[in-house]
C-alpha positions in Angstrom: 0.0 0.0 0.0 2.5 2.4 0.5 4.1 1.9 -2.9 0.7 3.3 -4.2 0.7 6.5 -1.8 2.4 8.8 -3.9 0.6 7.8 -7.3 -2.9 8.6 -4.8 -1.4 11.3 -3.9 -0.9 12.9 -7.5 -4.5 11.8 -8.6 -5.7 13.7 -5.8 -3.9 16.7 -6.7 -4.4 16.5 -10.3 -8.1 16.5 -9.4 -8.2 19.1 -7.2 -6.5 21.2 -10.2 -8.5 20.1 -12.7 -11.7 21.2 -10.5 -10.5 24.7 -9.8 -9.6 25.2 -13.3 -12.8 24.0 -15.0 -14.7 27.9 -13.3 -12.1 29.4 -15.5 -12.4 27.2 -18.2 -16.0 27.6 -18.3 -15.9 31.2 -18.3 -13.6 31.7 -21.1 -15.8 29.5 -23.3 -18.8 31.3 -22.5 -16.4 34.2 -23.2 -15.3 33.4 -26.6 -18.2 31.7 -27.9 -20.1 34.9 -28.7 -17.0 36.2 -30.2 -16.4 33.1 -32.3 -20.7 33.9 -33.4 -20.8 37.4 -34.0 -17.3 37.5 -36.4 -19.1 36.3 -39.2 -21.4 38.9 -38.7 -19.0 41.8 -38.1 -17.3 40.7 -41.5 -19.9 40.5 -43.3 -21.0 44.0 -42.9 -18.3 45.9 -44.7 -18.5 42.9 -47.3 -22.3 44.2 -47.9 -20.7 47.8 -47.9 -18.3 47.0 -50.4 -20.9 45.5 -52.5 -23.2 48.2 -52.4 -20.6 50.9 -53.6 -19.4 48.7 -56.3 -18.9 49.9 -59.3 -21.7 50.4 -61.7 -21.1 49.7 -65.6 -23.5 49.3 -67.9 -22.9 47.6 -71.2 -23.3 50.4 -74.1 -23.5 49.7 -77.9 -20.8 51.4 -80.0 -20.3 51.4 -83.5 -16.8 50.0 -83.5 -17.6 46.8 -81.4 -17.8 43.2 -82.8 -16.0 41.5 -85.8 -17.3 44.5 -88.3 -17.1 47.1 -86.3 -15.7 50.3 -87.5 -16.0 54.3 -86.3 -18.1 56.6 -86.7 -16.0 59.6 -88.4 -18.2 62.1 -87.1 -18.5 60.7 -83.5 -15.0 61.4 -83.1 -15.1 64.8 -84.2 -17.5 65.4 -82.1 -15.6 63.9 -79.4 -12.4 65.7 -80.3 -14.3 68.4 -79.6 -15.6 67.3 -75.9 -11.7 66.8 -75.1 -10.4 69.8 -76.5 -13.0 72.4 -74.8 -13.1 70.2 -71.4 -11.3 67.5 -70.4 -8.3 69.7 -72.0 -8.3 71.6 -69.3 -6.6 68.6 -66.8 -6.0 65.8 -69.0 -3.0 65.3 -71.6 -3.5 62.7 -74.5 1.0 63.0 -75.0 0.7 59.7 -77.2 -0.9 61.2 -79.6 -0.3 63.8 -82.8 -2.1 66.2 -84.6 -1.3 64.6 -88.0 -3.4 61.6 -86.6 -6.7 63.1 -86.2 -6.6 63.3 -89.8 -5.1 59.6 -90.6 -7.7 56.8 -92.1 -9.8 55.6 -89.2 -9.7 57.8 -87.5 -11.8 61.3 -87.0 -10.8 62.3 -90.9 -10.2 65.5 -90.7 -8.5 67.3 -93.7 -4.9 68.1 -93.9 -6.1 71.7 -93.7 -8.7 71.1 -90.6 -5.3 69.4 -89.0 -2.8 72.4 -89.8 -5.6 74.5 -88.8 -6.4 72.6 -85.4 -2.7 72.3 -84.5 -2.0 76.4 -85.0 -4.9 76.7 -82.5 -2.2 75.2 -79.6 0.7 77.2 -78.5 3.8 75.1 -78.2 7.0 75.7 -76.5 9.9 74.9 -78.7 13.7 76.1 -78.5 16.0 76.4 -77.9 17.0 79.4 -80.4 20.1 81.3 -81.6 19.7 83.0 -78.1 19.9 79.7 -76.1 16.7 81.3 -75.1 12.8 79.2 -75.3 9.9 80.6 -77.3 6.4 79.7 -77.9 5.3 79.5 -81.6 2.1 78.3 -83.3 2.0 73.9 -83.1 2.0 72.3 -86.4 0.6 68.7 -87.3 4.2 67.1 -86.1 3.4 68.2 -82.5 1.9 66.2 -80.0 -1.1 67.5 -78.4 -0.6 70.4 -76.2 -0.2 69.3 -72.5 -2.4 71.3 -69.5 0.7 71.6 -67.5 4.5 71.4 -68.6 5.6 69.1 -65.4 3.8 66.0 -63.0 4.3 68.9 -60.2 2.5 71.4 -61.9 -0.5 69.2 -62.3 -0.6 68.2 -58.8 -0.4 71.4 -57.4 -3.4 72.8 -59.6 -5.4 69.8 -58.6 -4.7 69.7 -54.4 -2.2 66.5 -55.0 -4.1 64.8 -57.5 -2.3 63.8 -60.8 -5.1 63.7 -63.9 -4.2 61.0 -65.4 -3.1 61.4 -69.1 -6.0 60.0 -71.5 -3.9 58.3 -74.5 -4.9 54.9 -73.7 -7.4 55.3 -71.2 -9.5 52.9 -72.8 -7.2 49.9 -72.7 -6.2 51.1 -69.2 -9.6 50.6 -67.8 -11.6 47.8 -67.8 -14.8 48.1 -69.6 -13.0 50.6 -71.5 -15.5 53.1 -73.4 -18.1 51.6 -71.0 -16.7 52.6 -68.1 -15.7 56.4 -69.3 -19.4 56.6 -70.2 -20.7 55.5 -66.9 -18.0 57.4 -65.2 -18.9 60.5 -67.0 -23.1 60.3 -66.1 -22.5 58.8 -63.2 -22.9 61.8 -61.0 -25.3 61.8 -58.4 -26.8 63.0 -55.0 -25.1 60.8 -52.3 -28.2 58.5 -50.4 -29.4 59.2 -47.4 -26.6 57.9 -45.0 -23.7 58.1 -47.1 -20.4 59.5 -45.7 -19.0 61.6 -48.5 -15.5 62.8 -47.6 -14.2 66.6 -47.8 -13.8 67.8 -51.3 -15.2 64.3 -53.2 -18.1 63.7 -55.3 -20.5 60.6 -55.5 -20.2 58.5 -58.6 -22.0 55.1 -59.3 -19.2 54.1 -61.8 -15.8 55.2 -59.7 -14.9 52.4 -56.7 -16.1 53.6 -53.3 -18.8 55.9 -55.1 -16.2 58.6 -54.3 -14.1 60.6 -56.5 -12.2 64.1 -56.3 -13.2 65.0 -60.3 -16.2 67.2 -60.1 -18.5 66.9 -62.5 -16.8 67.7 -66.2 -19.9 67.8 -68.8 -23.1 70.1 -68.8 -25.9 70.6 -71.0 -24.8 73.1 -74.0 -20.7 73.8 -72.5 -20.0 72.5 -76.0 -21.5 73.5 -79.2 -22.1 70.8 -81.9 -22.2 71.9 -85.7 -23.8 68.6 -87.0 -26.9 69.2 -85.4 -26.2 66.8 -83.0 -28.1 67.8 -79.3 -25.5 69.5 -76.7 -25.9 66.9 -74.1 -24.1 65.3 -71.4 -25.2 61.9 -72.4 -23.9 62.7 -76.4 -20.5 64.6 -75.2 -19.9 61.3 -72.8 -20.9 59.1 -75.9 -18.4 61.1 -78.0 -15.5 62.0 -75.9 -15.7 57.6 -75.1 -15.7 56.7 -78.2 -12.6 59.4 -79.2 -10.9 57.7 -76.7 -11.4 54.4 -77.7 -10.0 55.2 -81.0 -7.0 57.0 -79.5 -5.7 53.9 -77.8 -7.0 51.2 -80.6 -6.3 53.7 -84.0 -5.9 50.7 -85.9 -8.9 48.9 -85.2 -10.4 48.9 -88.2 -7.3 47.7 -89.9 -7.4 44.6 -87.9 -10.3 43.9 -88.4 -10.4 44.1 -92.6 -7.5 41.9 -92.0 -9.1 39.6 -89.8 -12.2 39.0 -92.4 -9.6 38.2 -95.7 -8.0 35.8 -92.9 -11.4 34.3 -92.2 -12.3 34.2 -96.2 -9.5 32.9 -97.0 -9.5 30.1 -94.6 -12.8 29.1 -95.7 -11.3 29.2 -99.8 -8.3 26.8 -98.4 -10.6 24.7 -96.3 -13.1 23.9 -99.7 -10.1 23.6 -101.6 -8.7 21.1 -99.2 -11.9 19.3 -99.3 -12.3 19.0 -102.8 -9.2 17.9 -103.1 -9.4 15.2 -100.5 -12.5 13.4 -102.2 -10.4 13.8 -105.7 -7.4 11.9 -104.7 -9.5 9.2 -102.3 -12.2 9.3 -104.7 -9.5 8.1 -107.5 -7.6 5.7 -105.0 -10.8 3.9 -103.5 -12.0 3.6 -107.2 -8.4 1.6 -108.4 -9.0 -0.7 -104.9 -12.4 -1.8 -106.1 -10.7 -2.5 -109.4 -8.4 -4.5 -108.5 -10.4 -6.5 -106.0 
């Protein structure tokens, strides 16, 4: 018996332990277990947030998309115009020349429209016979006059914020044209309850619903001479589809040459066929004569 003392002994205290522990133990499940409950709950409220100031794109229909597709000369134009008399004003398009606004598929102006267009812009050039920089009239060479000479510039005019430049804005982007249009009409009143921070503006089409451009387009800023109405839903139509040329200028080139590559695959693939039954036609026919 007194071989077995000491294991009694440790049972004892083990118990003991165990039964003032187990209060404790108790507690901190009660404790945790509405904490393990109510996470799902606390995550999935700013999941429901984040899904309600999604962005909102709608799919449009544009002249240039599908297999076929090609511009609309005079929608550009019109959209030209929408850049150059507001979105100007911020946003630089350096990729791009004046000599392309009159290149095939493109807006089609006329070599003199071009020269004419370009003179419009004053361009700094230099240095001269003085070492010295001088602005002159821009010719059809020159790339699109920029708001602001320097990155700096352009965030000090617009309280940090760098406009991004707009040559390929529409490859940049997803949805492309789609979501410059949506971004563009997409101003609204904030809901009742929404927190809009200092200086932003609600938009259905920008992440968060909140973006630091105010609103760019209003009825009649720019004056159509095609007849066309002066309307923000037209200029955002215009100015999207400008840009979607202005990153994709050869789109209608790729596709002309995708449809002789689809006609002439389906040439090769008669001739192929035609020639197959010819040559197995003429071998099948000498088996059966010599069996």
């Amino acid at each position: 018996m007194r071989m077995h003392a000491p294991f009694g002994l440790a049972l004892a205290v083990g118990l003991v332990s165990a039964l003032a522990l187990s209060p404790r133990a108790a507690f901190a499940a009660e404790e945790n277990k509405p904490a393990e409950e109510t996470k799902p709950a606390e995550e999935a409220k700013p999941a429901a947030e984040a899904a309600s100031h999604a962005p909102e794109i709608e799919s449009q229909d544009w002249t240039f998309t599908g297999p076929f597709g090609a511009y609309d000369n005079a929608q550009l134009q019109r959209g030209y115009a929408v850049y150059k008399n507001v979105c100007a004003a911020c946003h630089s398009m350096r990729l791009l020349s004046y000599r392309n606004l009159g290149e095939p598929g493109g807006p089609g102006f006329s070599p003199d429209a071009v020269a004419t267009l370009a003179a419009e812009a004053q361009v700094t050039d230099g240095p001269n016979d003085k070492g010295e920089m001088f602005q002159r009239p821009g010719r059809p060479s020159d790339r699109l006059r920029s708001p602001y000479a320097n990155d700096a510039l352009a965030r000090l005019a617009n309280r940090g914020a760098l406009p991004p430049d707009l040559s390929v804005i529409a490859k940049a982007r997803p949805g492309g044209p789609d979501y410059i249009y949506a971004l563009l009409t997409g101003y609204h009143q904030p809901p009742a309850g929404f927190e809009l921070a200092l200086g932003m503006h609600y938009n259905t089409a920008f992440p968060g619903h909140q973006i630091a451009m105010p609103p760019p387009l209003i009825d009649g800023s720019v004056t159509y001479t095609d007849g066309t109405k002066p309307t923000v839903d037209n200029y955002a139509r215009d100015v999207s589809a400008f840009l979607m040329w202005a990153a994709e200028p050869k789109l209608e080139e790729r596709h002309m040459l995708g449809a002789r590559v689809m006609v002439f695959l389906v040439v090769f693939a008669i001739i192929m066929f035609l020639a197959k039954r010819a040559v197995w036609g003429r071998l099948h026919g000498m088996a059966a004569h010599t069996a």
